[in-house]
Biopython code that builds the backbone (N, CA, C, O; Angstrom):
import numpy as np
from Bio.PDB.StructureBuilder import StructureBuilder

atoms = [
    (1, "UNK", "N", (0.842, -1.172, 0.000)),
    (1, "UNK", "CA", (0.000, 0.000, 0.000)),
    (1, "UNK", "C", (0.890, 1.240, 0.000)),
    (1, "UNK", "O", (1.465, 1.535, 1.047)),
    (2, "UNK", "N", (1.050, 1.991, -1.099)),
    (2, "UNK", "CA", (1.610, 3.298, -0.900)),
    (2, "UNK", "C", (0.992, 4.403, -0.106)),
    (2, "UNK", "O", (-0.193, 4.704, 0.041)),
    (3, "UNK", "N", (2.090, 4.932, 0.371)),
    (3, "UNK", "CA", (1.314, 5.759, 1.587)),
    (3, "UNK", "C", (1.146, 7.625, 0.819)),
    (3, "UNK", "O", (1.826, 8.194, -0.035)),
    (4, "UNK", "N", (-0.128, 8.109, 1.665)),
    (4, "UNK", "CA", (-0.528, 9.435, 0.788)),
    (4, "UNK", "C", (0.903, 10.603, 0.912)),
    (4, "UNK", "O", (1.372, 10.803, 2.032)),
    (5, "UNK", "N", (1.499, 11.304, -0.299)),
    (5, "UNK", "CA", (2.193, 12.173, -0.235)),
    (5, "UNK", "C", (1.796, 13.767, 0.761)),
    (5, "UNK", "O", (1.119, 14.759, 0.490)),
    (6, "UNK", "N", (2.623, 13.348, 2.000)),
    (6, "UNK", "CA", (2.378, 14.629, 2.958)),
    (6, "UNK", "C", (3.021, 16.010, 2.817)),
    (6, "UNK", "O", (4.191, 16.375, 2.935)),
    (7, "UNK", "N", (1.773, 16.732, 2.496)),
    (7, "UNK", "CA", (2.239, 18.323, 2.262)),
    (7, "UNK", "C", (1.939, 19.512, 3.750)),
    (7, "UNK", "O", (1.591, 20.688, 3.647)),
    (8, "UNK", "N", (2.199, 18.767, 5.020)),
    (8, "UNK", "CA", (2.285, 19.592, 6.328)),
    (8, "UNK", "C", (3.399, 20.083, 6.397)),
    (8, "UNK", "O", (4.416, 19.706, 5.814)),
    (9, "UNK", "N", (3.279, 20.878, 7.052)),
    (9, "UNK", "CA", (4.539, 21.582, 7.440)),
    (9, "UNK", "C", (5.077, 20.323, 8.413)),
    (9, "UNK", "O", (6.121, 20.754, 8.902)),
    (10, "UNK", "N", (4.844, 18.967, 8.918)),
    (10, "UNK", "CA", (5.081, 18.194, 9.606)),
    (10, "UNK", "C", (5.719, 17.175, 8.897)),
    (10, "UNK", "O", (6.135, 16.121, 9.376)),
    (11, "UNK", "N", (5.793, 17.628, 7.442)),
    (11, "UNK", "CA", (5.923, 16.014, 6.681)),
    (11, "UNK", "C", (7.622, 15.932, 6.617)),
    (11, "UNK", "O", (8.091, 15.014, 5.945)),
    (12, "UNK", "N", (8.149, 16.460, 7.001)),
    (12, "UNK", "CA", (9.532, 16.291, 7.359)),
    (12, "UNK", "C", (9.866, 15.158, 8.880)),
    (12, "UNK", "O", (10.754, 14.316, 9.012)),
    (13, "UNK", "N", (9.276, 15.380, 9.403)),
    (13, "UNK", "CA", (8.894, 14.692, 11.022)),
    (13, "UNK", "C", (8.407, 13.032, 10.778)),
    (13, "UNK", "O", (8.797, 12.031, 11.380)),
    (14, "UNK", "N", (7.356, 13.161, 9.607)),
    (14, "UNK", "CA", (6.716, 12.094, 9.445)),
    (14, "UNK", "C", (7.344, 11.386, 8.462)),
    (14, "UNK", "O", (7.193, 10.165, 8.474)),
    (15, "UNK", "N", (7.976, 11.857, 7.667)),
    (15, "UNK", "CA", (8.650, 10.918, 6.698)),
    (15, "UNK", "C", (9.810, 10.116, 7.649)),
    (15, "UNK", "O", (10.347, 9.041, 7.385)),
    (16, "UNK", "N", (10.011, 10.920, 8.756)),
    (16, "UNK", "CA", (11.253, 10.140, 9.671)),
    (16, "UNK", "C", (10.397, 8.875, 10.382)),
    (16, "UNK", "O", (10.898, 7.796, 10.698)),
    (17, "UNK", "N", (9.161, 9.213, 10.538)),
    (17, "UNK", "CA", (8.205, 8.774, 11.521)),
    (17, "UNK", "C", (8.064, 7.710, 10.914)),
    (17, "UNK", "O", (8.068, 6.719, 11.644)),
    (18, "UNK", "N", (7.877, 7.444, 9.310)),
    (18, "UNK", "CA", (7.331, 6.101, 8.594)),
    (18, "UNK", "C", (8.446, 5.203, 8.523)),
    (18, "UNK", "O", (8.379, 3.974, 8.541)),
    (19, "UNK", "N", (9.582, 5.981, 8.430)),
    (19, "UNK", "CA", (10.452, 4.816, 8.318)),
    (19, "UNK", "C", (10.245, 3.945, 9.940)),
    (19, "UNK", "O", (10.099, 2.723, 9.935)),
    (20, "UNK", "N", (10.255, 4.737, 11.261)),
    (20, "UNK", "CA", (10.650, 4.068, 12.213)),
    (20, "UNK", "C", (9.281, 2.879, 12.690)),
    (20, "UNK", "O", (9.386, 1.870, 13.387)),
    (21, "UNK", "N", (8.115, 3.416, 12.061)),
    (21, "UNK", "CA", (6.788, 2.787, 12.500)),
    (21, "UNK", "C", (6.529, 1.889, 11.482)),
    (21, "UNK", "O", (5.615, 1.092, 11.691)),
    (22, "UNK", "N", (7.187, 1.824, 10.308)),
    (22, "UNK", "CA", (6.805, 1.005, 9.551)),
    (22, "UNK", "C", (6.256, -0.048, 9.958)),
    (22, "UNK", "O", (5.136, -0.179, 9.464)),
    (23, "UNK", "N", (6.731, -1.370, 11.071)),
    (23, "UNK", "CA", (6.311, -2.736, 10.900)),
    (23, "UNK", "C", (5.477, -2.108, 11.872)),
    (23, "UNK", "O", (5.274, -3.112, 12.555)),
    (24, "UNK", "N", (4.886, -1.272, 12.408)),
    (24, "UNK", "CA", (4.256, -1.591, 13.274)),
    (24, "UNK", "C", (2.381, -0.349, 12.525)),
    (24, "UNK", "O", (1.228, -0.773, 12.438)),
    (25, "UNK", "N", (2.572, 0.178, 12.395)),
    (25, "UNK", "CA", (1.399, 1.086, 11.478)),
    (25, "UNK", "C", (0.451, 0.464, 11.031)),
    (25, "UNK", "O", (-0.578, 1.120, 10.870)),
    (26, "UNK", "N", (0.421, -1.169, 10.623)),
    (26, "UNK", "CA", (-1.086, -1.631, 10.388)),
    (26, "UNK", "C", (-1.209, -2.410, 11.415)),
    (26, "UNK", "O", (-2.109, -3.149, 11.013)),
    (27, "UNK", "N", (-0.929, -2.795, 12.520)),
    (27, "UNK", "CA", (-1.317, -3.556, 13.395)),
    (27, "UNK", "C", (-2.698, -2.924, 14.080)),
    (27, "UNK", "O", (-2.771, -1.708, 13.904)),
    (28, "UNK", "N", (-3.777, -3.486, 14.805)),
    (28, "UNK", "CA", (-4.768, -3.215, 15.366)),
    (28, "UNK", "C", (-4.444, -2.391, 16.495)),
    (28, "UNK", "O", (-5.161, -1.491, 16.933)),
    (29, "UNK", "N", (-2.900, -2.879, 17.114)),
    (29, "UNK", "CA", (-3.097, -2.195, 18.291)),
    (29, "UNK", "C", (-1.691, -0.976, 18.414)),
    (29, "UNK", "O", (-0.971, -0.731, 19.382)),
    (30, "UNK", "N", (-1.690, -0.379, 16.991)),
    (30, "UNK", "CA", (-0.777, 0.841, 17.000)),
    (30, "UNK", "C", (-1.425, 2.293, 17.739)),
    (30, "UNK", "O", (-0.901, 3.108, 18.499)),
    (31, "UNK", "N", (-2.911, 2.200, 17.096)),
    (31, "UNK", "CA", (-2.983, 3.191, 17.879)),
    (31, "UNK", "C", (-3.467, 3.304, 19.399)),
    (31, "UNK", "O", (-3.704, 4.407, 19.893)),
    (32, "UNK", "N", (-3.566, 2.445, 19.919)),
    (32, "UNK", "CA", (-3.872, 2.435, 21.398)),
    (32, "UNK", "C", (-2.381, 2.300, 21.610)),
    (32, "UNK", "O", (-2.024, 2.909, 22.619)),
    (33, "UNK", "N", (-1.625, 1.829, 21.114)),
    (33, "UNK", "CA", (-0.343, 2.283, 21.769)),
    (33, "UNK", "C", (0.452, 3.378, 21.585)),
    (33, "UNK", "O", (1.499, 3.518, 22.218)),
    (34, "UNK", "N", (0.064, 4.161, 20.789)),
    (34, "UNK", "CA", (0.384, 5.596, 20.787)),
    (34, "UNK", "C", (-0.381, 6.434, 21.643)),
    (34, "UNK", "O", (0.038, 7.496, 22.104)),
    (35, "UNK", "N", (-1.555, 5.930, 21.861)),
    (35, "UNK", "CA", (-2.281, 7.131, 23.055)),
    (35, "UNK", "C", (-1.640, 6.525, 24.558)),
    (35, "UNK", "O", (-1.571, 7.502, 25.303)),
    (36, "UNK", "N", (-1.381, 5.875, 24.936)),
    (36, "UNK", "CA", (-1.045, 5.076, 26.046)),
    (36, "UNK", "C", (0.442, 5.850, 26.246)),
    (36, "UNK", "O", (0.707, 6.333, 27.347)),
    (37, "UNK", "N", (1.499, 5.953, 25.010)),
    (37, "UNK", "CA", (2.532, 6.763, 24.772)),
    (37, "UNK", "C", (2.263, 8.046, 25.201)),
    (37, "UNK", "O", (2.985, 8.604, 26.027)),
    (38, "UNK", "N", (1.152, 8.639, 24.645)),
    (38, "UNK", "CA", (1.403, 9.996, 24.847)),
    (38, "UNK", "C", (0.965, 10.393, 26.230)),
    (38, "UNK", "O", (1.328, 11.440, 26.767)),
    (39, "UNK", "N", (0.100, 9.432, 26.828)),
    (39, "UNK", "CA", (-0.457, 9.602, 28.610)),
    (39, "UNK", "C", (0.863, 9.911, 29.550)),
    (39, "UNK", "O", (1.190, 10.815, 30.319)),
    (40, "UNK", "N", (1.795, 7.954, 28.803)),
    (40, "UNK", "CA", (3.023, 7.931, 29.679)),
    (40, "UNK", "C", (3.838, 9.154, 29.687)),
    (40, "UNK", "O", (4.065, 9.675, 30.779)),
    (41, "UNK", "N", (4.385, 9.767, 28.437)),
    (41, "UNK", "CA", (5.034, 11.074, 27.907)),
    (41, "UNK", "C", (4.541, 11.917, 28.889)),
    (41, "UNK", "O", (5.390, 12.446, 29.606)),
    (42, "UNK", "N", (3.097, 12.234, 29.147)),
    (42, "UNK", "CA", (2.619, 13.537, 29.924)),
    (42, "UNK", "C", (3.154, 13.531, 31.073)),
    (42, "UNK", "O", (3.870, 14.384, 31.596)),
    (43, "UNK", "N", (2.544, 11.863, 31.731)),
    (43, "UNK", "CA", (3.170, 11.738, 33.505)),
    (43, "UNK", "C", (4.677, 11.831, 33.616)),
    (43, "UNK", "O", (5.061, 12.186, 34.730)),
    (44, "UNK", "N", (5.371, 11.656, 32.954)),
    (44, "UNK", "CA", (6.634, 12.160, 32.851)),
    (44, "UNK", "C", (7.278, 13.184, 32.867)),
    (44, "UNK", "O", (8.163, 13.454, 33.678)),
    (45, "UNK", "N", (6.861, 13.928, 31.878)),
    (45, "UNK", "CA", (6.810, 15.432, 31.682)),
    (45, "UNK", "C", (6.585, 15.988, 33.193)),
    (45, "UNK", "O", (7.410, 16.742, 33.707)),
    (46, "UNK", "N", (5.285, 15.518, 33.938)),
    (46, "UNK", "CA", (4.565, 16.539, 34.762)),
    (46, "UNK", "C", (5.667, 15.911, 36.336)),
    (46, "UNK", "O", (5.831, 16.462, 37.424)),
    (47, "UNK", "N", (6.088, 14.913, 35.933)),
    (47, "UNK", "CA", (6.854, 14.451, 37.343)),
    (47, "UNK", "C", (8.301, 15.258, 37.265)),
    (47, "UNK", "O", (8.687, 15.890, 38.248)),
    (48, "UNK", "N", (9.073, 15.203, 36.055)),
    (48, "UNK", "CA", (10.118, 15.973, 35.725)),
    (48, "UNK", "C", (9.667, 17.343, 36.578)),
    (48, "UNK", "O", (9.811, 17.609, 37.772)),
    (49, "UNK", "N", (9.129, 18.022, 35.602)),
    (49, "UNK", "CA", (8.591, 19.719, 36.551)),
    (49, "UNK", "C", (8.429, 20.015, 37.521)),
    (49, "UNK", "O", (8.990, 21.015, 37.969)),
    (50, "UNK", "N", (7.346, 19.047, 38.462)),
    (50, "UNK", "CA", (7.239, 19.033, 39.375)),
    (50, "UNK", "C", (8.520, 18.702, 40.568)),
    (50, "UNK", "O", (8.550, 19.151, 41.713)),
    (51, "UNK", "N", (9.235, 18.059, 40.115)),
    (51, "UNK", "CA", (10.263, 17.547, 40.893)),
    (51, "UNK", "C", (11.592, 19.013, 40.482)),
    (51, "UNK", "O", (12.329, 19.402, 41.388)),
    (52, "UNK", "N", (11.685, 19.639, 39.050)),
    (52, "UNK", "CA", (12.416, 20.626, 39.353)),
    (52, "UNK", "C", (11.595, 22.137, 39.606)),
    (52, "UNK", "O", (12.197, 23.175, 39.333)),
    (53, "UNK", "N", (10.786, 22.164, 39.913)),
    (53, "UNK", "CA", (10.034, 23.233, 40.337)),
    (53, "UNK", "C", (9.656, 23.291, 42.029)),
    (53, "UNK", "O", (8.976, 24.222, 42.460)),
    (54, "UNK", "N", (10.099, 22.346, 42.816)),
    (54, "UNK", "CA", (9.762, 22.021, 44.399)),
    (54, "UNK", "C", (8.483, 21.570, 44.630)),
    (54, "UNK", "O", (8.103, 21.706, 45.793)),
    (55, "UNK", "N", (7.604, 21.005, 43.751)),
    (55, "UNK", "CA", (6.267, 20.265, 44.322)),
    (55, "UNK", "C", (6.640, 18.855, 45.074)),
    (55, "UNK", "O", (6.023, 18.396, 46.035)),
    (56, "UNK", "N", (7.858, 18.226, 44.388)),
    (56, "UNK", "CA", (8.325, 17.297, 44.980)),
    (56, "UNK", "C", (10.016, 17.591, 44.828)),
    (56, "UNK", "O", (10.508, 17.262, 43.749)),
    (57, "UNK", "N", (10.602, 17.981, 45.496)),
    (57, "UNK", "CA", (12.070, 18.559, 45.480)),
    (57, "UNK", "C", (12.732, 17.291, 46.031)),
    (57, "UNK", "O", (13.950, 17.348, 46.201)),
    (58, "UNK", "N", (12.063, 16.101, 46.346)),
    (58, "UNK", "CA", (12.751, 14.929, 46.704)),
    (58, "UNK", "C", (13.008, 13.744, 45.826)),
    (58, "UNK", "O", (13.698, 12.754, 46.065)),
    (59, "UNK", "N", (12.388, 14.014, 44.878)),
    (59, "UNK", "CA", (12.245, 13.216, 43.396)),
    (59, "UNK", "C", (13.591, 13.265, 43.072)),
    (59, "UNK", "O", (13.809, 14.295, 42.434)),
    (60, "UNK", "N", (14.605, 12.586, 43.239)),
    (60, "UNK", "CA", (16.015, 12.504, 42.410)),
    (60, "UNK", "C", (15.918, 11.968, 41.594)),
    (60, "UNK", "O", (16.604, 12.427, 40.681)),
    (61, "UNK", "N", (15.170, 10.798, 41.242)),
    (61, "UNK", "CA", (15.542, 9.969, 40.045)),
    (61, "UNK", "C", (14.650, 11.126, 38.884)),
    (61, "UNK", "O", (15.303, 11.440, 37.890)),
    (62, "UNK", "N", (13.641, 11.551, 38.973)),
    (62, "UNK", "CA", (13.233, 12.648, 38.272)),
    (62, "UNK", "C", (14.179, 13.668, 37.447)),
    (62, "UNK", "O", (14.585, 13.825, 36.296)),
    (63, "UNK", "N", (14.318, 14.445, 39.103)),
    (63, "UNK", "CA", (15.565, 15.192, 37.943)),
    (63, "UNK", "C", (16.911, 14.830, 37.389)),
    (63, "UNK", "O", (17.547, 15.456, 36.541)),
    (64, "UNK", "N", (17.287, 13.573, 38.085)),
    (64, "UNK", "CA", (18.529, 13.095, 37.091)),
    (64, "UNK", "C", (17.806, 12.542, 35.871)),
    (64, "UNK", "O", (17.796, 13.289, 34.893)),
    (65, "UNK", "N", (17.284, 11.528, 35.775)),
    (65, "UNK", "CA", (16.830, 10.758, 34.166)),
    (65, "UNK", "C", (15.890, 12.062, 33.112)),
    (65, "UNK", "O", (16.056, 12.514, 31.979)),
    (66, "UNK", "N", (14.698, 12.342, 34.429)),
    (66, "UNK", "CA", (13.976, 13.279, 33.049)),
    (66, "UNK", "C", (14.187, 15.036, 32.935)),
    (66, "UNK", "O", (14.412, 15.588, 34.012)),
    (67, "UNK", "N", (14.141, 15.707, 31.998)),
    (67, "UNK", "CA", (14.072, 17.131, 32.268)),
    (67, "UNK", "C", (12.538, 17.398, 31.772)),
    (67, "UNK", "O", (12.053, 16.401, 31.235)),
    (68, "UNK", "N", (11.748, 18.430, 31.830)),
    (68, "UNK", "CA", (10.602, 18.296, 31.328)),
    (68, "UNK", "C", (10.501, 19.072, 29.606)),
    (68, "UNK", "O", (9.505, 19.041, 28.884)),
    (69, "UNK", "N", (11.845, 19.730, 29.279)),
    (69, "UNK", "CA", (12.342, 20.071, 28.094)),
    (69, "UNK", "C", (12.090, 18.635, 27.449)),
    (69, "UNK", "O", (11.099, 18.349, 26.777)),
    (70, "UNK", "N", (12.914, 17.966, 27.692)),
    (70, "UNK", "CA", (13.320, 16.649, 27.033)),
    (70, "UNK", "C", (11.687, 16.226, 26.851)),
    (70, "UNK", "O", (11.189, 16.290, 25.727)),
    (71, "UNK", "N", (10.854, 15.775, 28.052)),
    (71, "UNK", "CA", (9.502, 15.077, 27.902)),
    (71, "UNK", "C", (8.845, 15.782, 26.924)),
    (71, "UNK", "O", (8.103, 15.089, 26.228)),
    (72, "UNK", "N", (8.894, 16.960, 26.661)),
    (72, "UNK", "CA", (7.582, 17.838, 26.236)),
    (72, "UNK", "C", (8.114, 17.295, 24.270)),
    (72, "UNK", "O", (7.272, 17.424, 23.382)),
    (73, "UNK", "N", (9.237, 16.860, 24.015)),
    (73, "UNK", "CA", (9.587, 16.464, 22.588)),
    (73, "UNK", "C", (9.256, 15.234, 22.834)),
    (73, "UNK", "O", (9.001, 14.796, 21.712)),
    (74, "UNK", "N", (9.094, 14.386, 23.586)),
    (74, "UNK", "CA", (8.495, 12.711, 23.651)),
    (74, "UNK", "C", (7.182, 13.322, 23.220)),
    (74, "UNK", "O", (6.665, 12.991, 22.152)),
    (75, "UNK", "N", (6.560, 14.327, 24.142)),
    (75, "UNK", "CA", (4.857, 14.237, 23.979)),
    (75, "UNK", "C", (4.454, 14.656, 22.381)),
    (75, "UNK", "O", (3.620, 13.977, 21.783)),
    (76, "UNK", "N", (5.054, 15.730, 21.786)),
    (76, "UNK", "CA", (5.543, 16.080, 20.107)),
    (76, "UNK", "C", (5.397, 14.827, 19.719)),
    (76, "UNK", "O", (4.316, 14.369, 19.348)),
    (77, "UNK", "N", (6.636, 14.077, 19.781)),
    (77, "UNK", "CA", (6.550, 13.037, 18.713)),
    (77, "UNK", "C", (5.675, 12.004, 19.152)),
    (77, "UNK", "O", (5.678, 11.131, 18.285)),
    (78, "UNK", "N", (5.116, 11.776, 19.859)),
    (78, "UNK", "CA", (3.837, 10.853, 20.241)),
    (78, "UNK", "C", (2.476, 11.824, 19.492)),
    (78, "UNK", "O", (1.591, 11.319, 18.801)),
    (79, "UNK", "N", (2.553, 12.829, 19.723)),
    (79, "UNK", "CA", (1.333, 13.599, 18.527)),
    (79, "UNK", "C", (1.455, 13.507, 17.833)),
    (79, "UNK", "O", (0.416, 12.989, 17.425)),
    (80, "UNK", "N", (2.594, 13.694, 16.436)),
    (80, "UNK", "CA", (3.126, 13.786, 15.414)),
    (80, "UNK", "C", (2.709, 12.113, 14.989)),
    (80, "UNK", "O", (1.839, 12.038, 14.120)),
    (81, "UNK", "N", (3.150, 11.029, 15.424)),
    (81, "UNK", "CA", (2.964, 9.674, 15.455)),
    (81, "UNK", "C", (1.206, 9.398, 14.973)),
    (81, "UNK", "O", (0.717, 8.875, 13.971)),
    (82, "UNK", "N", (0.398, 10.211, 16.583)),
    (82, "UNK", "CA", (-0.981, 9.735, 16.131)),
    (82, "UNK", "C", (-1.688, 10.537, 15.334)),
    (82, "UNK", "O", (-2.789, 10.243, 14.869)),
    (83, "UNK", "N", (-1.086, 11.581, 15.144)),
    (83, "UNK", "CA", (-1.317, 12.654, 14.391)),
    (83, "UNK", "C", (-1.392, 12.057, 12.498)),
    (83, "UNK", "O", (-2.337, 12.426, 11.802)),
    (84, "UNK", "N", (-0.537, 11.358, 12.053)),
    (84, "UNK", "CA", (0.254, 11.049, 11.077)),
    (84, "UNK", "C", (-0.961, 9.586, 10.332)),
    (84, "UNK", "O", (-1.686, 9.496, 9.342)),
    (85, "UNK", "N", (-0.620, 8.738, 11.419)),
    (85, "UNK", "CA", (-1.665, 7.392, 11.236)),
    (85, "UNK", "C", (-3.267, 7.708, 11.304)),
    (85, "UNK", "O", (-4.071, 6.796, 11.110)),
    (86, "UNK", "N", (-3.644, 8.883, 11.553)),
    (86, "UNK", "CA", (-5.017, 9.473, 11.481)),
    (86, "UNK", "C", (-5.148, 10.318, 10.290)),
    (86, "UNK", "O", (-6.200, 10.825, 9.902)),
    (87, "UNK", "N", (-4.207, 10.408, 9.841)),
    (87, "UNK", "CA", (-4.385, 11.732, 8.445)),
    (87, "UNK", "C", (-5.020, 12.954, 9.252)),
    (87, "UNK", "O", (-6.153, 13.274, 8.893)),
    (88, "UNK", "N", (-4.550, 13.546, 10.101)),
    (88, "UNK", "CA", (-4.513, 14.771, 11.033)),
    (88, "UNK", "C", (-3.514, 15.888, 10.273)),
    (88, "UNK", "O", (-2.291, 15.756, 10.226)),
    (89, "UNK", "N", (-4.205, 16.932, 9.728)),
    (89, "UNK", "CA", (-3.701, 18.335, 9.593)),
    (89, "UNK", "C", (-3.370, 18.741, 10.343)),
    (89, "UNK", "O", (-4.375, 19.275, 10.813)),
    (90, "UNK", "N", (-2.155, 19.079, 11.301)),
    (90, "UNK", "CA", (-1.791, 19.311, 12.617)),
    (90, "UNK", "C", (-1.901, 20.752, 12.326)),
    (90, "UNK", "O", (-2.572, 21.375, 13.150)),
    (91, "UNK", "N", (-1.465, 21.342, 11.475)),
    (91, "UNK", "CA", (-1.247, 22.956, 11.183)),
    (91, "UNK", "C", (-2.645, 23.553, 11.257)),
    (91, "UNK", "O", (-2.851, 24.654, 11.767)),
    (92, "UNK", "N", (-3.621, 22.769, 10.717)),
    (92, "UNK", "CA", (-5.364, 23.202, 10.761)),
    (92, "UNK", "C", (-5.369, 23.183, 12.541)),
    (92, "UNK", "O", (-5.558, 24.132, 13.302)),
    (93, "UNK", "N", (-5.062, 21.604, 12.894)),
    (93, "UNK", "CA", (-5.585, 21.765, 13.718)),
    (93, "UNK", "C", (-4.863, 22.668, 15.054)),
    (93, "UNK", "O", (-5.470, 22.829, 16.113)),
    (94, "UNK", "N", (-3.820, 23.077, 14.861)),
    (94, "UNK", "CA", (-2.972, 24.007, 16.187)),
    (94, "UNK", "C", (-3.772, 25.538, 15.622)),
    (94, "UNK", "O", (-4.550, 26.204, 16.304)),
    (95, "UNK", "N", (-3.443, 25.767, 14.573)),
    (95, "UNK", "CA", (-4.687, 27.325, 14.086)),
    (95, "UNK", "C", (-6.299, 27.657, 14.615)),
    (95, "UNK", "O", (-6.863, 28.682, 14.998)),
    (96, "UNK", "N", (-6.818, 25.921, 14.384)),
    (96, "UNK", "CA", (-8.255, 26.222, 15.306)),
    (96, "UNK", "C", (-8.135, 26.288, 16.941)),
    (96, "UNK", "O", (-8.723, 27.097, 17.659)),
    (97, "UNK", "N", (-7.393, 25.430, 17.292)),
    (97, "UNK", "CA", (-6.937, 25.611, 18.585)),
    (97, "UNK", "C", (-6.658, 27.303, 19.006)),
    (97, "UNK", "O", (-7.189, 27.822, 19.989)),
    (98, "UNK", "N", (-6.067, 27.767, 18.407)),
    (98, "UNK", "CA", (-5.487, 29.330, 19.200)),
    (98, "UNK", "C", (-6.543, 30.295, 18.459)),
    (98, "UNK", "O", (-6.520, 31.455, 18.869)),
    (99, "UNK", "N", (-7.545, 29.982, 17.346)),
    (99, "UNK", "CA", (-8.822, 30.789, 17.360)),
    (99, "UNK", "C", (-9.419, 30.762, 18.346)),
    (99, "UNK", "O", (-9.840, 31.827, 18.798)),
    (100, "UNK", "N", (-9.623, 29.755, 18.906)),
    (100, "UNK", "CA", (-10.735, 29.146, 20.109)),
    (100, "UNK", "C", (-10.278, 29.878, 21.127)),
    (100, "UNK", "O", (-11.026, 30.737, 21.592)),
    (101, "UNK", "N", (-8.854, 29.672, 21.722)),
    (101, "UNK", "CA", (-8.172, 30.775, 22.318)),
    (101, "UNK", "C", (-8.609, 31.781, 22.396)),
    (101, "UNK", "O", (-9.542, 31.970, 23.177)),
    (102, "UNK", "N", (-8.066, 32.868, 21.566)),
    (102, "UNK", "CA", (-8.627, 34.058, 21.102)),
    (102, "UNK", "C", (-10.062, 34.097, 21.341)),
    (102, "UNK", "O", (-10.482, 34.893, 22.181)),
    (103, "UNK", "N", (-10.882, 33.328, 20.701)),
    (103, "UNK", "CA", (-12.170, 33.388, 21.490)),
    (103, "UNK", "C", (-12.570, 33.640, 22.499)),
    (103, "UNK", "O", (-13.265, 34.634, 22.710)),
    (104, "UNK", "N", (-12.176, 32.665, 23.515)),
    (104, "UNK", "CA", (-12.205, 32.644, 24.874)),
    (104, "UNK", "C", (-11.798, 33.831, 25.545)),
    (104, "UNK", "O", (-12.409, 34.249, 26.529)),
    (105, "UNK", "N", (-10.867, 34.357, 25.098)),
    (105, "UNK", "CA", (-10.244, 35.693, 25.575)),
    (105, "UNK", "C", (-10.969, 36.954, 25.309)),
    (105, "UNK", "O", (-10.864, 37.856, 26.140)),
    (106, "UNK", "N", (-11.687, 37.127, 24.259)),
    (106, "UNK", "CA", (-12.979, 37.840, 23.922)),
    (106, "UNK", "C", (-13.881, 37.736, 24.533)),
    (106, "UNK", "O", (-14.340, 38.634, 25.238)),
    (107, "UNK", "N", (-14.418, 36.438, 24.384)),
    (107, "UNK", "CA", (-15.687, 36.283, 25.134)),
    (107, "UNK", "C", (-15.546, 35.045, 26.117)),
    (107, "UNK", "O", (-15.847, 33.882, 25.848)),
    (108, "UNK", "N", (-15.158, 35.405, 27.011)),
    (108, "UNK", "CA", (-15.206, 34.442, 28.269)),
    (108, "UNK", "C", (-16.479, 33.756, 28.499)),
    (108, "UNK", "O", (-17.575, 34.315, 28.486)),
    (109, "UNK", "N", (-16.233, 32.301, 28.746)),
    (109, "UNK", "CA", (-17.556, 31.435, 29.365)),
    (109, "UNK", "C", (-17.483, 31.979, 30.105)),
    (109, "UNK", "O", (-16.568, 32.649, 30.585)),
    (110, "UNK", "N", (-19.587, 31.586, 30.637)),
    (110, "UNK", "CA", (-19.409, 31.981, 32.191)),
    (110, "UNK", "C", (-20.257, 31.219, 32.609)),
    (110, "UNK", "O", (-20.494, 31.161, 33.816)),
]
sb = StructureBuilder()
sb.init_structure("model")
sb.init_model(0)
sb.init_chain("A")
sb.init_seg("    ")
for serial, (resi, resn, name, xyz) in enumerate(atoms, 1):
    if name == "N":
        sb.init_residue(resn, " ", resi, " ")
    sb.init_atom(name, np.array(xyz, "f"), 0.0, 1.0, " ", f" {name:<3s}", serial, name[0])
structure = sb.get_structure()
């Protein structure tokens, strides 16, 4: 099956992405293991921070193994990943995202 020619501003990311996912992209259970990825990525991320920000200032293995710089490019390429195997416009979709923004900032729920 040839795969569709990507014109995102992401398709640089994803052409790296197909080579590495190849054997694994038609299996049933790729994409539950990319969301499961991107959960793990978050709790990581948020333990890193937390541990160099003093919520938990006792966390060593935290701040030696993770930085939350480092996590926040795991959580990227775990989007980019499910992003990619969904045929997701990431550029549409980060633009509607910060309209909505902007929205909100106009007109606040209440």
């Amino acid at each position: 099956m040839k795969s569709k020619k990507i014109t995102s501003i992401f398709g640089r990311y994803y052409k790296k992405l197909e080579d590495i996912d190849r054997e694994w992209k038609h299996s049933q259970e790729y994409g539950s293991m990319l969301i499961l990825s991107l959960v793990e990525e978050v709790g990581e991320m948020a333990r890193a921070y937390l541990a160099a920000h003093g919520r938990k200032p006792t966390n060593i293995a935290a701040q030696k193994d993770e930085t939350y710089e480092k996590e926040l490019g795991d959580i990227l390429v775990a989007i980019l990943r499910f992003a990619r195997i969904k045929n997701i416009d990431l550029n549409k979709a980060i633009l509607y995202s910060i309209r909505k923004i902007k929205r909100r900032k106009i007109k606040p729920k209440v």
